[in-house]
PDB file of N, CA, C and O in Angstrom:
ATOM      1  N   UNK A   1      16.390 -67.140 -52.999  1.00  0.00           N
ATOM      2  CA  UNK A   1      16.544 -65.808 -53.555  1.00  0.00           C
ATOM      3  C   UNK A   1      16.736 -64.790 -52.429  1.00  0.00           C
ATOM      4  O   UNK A   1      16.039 -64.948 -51.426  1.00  0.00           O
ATOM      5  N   UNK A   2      17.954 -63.335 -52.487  1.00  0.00           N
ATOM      6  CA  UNK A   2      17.901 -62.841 -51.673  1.00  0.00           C
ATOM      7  C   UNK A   2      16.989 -61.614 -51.774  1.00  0.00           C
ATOM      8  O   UNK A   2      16.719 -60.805 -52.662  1.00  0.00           O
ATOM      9  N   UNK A   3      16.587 -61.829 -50.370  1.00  0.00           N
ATOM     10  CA  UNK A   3      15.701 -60.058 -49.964  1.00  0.00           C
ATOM     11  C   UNK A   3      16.721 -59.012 -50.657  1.00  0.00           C
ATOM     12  O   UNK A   3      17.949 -59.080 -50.712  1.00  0.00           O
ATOM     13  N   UNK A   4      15.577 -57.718 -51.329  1.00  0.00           N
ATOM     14  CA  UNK A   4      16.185 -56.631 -52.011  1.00  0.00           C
ATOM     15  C   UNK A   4      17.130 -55.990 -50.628  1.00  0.00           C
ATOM     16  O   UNK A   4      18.299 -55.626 -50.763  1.00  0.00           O
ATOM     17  N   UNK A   5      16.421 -55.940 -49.383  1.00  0.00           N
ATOM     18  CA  UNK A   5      16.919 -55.058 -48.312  1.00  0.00           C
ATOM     19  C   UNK A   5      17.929 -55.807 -47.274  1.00  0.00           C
ATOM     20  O   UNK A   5      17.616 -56.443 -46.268  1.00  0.00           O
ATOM     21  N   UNK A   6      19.337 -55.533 -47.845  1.00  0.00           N
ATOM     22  CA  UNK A   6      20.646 -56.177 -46.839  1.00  0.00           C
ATOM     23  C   UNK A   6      21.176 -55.501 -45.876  1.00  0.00           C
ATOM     24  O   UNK A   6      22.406 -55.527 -45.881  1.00  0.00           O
ATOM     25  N   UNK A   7      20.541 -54.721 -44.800  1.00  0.00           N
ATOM     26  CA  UNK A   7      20.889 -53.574 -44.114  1.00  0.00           C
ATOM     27  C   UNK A   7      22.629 -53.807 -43.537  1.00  0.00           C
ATOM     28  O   UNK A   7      23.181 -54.742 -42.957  1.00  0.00           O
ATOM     29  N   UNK A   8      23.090 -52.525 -44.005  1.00  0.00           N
ATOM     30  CA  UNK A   8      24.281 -52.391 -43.574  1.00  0.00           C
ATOM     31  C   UNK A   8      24.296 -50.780 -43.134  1.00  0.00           C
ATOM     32  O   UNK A   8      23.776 -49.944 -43.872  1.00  0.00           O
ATOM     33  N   UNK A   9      25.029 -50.352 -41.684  1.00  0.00           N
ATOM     34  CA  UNK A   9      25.365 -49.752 -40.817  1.00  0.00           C
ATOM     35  C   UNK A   9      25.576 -48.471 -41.863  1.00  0.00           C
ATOM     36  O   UNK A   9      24.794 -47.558 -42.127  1.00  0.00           O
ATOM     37  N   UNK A  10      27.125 -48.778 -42.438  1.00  0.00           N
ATOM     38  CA  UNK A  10      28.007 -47.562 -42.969  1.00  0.00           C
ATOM     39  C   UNK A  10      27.027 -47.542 -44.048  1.00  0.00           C
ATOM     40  O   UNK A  10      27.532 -46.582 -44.630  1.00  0.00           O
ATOM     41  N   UNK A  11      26.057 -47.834 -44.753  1.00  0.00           N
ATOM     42  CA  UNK A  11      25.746 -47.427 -46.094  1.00  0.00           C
ATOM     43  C   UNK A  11      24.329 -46.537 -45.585  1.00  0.00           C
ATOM     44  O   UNK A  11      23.804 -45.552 -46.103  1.00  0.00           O
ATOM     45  N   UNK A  12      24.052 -47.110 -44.681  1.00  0.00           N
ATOM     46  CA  UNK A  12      22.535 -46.415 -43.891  1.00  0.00           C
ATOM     47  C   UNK A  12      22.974 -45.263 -43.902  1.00  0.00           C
ATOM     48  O   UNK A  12      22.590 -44.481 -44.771  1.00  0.00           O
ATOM     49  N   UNK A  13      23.990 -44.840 -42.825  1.00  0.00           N
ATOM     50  CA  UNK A  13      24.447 -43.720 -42.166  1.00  0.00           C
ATOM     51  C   UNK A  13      25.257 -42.657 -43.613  1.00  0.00           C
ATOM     52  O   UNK A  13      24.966 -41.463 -43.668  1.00  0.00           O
ATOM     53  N   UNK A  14      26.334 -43.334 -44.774  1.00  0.00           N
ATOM     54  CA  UNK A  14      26.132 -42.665 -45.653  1.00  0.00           C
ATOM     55  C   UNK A  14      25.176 -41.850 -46.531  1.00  0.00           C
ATOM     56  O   UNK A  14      25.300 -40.645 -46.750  1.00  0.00           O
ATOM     57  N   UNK A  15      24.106 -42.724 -47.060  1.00  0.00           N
ATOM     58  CA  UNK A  15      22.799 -42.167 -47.357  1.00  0.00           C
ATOM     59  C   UNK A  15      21.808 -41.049 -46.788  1.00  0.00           C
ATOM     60  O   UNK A  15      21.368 -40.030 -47.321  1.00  0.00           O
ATOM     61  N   UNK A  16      21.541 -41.794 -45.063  1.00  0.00           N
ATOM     62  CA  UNK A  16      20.885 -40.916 -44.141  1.00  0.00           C
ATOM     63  C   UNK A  16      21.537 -39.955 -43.275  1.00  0.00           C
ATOM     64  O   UNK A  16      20.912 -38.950 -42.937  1.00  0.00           O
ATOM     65  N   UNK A  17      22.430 -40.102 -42.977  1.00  0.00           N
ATOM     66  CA  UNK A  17      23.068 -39.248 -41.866  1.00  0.00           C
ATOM     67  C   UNK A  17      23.232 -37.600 -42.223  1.00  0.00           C
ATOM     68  O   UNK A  17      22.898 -36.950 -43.214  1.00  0.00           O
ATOM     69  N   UNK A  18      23.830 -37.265 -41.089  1.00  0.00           N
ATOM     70  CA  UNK A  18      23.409 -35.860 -40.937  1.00  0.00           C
ATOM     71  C   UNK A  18      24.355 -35.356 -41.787  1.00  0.00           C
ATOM     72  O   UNK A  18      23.988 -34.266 -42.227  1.00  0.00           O
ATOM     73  N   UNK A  19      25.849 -35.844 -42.362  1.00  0.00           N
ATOM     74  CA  UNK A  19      27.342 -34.929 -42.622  1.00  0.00           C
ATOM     75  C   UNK A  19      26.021 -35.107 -44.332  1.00  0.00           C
ATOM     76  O   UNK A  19      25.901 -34.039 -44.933  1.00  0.00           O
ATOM     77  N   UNK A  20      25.240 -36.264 -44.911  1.00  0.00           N
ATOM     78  CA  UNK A  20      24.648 -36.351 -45.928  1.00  0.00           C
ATOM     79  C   UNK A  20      23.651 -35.145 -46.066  1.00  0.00           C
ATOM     80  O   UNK A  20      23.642 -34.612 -47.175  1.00  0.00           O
ATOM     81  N   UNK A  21      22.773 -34.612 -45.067  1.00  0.00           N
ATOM     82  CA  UNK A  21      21.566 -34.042 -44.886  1.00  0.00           C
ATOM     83  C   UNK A  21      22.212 -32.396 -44.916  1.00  0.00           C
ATOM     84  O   UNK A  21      21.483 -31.489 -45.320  1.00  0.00           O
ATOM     85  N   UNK A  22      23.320 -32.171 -44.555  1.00  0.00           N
ATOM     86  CA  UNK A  22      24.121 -30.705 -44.626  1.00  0.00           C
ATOM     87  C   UNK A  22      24.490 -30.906 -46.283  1.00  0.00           C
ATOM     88  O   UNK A  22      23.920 -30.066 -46.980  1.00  0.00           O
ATOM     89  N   UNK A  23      25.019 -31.505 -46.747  1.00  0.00           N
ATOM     90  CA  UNK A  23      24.921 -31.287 -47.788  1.00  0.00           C
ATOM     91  C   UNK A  23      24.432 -30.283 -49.078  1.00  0.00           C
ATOM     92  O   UNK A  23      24.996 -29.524 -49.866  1.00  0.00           O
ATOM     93  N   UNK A  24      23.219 -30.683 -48.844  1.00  0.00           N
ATOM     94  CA  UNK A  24      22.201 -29.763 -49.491  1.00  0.00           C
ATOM     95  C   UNK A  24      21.313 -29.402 -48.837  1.00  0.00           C
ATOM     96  O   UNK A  24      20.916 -29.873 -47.771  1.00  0.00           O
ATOM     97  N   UNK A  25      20.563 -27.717 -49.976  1.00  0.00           N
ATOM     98  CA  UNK A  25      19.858 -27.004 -49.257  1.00  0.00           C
ATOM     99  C   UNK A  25      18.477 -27.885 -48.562  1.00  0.00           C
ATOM    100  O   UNK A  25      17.949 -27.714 -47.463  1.00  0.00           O
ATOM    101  N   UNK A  26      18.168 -28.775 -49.542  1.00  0.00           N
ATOM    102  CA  UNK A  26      16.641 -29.549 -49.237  1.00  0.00           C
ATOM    103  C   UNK A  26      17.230 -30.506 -47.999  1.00  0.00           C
ATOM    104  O   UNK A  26      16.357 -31.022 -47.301  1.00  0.00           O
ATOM    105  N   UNK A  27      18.429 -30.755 -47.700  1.00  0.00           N
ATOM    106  CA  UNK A  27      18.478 -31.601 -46.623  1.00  0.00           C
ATOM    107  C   UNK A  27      18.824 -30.932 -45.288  1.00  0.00           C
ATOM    108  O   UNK A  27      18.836 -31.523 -44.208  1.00  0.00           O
ATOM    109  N   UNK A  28      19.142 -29.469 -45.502  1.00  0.00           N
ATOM    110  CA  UNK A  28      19.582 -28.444 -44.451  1.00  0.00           C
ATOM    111  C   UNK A  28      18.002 -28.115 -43.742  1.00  0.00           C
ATOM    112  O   UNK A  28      17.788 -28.125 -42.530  1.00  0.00           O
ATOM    113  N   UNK A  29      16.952 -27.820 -44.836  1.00  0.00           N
ATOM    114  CA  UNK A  29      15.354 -28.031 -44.685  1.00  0.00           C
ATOM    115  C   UNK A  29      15.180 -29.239 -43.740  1.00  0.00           C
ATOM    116  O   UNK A  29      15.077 -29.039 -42.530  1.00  0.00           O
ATOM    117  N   UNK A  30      15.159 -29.963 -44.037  1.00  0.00           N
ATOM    118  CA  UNK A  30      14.572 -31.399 -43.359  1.00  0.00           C
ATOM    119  C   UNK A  30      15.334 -31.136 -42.104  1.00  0.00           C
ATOM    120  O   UNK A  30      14.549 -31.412 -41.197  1.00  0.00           O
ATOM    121  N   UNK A  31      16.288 -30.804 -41.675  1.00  0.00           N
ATOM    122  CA  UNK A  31      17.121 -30.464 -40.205  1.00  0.00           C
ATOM    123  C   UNK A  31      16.366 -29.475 -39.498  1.00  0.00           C
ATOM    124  O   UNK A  31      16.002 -29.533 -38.323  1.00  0.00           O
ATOM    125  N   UNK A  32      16.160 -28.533 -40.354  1.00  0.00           N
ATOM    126  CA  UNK A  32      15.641 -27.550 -39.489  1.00  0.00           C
ATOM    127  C   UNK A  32      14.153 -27.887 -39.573  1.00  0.00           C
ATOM    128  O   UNK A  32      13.599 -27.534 -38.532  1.00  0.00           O
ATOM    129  N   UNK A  33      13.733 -28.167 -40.009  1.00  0.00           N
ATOM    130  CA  UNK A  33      12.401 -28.618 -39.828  1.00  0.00           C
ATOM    131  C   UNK A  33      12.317 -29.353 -38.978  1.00  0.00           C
ATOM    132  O   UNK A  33      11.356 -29.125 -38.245  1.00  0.00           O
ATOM    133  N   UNK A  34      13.072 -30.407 -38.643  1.00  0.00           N
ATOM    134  CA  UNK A  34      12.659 -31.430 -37.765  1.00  0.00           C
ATOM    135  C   UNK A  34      13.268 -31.402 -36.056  1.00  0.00           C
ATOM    136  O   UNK A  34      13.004 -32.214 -35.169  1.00  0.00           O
ATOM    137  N   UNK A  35      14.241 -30.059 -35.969  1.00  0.00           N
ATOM    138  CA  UNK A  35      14.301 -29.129 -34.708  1.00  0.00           C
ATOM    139  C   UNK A  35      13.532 -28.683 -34.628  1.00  0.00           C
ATOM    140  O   UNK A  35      12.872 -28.918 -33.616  1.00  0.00           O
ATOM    141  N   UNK A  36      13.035 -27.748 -35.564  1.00  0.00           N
ATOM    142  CA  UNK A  36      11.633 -26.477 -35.407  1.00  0.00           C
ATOM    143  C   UNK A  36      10.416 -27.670 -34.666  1.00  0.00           C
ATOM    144  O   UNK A  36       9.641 -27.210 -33.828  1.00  0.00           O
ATOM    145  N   UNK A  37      10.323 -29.186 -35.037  1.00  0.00           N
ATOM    146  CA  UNK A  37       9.414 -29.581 -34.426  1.00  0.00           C
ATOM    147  C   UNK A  37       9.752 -30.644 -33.270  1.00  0.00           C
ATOM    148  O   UNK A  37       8.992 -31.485 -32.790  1.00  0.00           O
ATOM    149  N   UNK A  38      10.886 -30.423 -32.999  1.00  0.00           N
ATOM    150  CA  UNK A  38      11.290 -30.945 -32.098  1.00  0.00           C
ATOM    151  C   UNK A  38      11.227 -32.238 -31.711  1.00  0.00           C
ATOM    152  O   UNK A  38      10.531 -32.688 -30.802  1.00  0.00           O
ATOM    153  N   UNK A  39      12.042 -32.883 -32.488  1.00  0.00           N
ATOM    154  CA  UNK A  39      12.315 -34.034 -32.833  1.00  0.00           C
ATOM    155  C   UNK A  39      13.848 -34.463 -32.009  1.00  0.00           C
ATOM    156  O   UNK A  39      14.907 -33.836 -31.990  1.00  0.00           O
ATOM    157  N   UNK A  40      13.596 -35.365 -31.566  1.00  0.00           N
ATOM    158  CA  UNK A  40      15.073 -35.815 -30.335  1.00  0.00           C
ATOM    159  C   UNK A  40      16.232 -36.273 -31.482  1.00  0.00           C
ATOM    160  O   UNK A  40      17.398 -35.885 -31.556  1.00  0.00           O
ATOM    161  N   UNK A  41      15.509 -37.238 -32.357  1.00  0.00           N
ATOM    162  CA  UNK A  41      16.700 -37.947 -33.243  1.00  0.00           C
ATOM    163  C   UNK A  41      16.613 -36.379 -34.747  1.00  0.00           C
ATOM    164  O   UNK A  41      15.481 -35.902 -34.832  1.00  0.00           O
ATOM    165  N   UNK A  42      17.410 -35.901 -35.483  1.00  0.00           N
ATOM    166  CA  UNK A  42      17.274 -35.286 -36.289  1.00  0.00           C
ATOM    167  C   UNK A  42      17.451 -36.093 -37.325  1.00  0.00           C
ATOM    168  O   UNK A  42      16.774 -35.775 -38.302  1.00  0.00           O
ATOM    169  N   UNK A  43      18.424 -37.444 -37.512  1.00  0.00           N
ATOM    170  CA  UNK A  43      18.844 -38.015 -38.758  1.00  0.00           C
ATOM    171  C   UNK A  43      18.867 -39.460 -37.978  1.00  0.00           C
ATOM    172  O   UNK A  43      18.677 -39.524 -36.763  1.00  0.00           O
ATOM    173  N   UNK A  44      19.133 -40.674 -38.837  1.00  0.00           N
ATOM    174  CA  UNK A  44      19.873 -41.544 -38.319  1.00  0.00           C
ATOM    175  C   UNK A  44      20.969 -42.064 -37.695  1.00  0.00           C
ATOM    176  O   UNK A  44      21.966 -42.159 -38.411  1.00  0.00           O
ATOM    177  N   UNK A  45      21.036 -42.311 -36.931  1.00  0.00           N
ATOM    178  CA  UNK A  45      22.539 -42.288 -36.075  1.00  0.00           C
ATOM    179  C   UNK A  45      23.065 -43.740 -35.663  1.00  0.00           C
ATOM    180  O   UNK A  45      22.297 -44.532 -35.116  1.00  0.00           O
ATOM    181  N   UNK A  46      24.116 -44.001 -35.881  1.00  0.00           N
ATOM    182  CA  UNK A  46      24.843 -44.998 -34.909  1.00  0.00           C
ATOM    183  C   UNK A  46      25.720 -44.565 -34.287  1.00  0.00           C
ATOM    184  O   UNK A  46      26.155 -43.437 -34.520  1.00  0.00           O
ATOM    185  N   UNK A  47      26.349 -45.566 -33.064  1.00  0.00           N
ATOM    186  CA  UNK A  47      27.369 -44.832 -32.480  1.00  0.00           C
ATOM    187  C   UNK A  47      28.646 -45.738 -33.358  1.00  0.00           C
ATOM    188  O   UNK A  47      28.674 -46.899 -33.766  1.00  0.00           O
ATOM    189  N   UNK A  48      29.776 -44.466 -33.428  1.00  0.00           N
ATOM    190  CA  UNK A  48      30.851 -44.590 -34.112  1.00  0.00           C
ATOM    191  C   UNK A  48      31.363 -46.027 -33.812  1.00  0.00           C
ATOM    192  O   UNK A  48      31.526 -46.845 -34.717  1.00  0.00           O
ATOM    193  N   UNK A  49      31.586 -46.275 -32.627  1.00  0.00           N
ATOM    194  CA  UNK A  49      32.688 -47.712 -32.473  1.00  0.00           C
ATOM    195  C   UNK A  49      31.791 -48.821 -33.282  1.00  0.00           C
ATOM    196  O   UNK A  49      32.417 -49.611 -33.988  1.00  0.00           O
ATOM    197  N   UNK A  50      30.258 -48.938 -33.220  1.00  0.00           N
ATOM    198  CA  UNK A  50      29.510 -49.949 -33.367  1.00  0.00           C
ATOM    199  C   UNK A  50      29.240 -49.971 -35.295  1.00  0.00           C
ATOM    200  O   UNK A  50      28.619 -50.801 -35.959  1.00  0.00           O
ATOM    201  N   UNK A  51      30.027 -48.650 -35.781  1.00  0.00           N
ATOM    202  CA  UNK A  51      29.677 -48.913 -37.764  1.00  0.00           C
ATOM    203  C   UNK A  51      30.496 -49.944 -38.302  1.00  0.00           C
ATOM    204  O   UNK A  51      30.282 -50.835 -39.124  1.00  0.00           O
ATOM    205  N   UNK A  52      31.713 -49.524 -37.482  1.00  0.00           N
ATOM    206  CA  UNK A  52      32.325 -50.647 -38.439  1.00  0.00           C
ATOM    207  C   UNK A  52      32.624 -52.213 -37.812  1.00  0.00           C
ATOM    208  O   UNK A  52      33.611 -52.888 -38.107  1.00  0.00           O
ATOM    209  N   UNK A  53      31.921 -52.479 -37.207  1.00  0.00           N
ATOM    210  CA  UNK A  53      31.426 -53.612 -36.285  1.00  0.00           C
ATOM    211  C   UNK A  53      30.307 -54.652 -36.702  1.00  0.00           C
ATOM    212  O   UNK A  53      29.199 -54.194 -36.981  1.00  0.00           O
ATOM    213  N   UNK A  54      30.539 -56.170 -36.771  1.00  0.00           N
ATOM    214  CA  UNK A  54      29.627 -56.636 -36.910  1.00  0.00           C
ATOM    215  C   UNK A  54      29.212 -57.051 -35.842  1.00  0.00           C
ATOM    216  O   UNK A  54      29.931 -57.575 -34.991  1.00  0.00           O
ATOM    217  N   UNK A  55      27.646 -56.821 -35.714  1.00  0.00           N
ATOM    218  CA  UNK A  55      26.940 -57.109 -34.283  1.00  0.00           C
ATOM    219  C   UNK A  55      27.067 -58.506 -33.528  1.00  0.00           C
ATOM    220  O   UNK A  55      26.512 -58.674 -32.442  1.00  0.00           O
TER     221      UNK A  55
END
């Protein structure tokens, strides 16, 4: 039987990422909130060449 959790890159970064988190006002919140506390990563990130890449 498979695990519920099949991690994939582009669907992470759809969901979590930042172009997702501008979106809306509650996700524009969570940005600035998490500058205001100074946080290095603000969202999840990959680097571009490595999304559509299998490892």
């Amino acid at each position: 039987m498979k695990r519920p959790y099949q991690p994939k890159r582009l669907h992470r970064l759809r969901l979590h990422g930042f172009r997702r988190k501008m979106r809306s006002p509650g996700g524009r919140n969570v940005l600035k909130a998490r500058r205001a506390k100074g946080r290095t990563r603000l969202t999840v990130g990959v680097k571009r060449a490595k999304v559509f890449r299998k490892p």
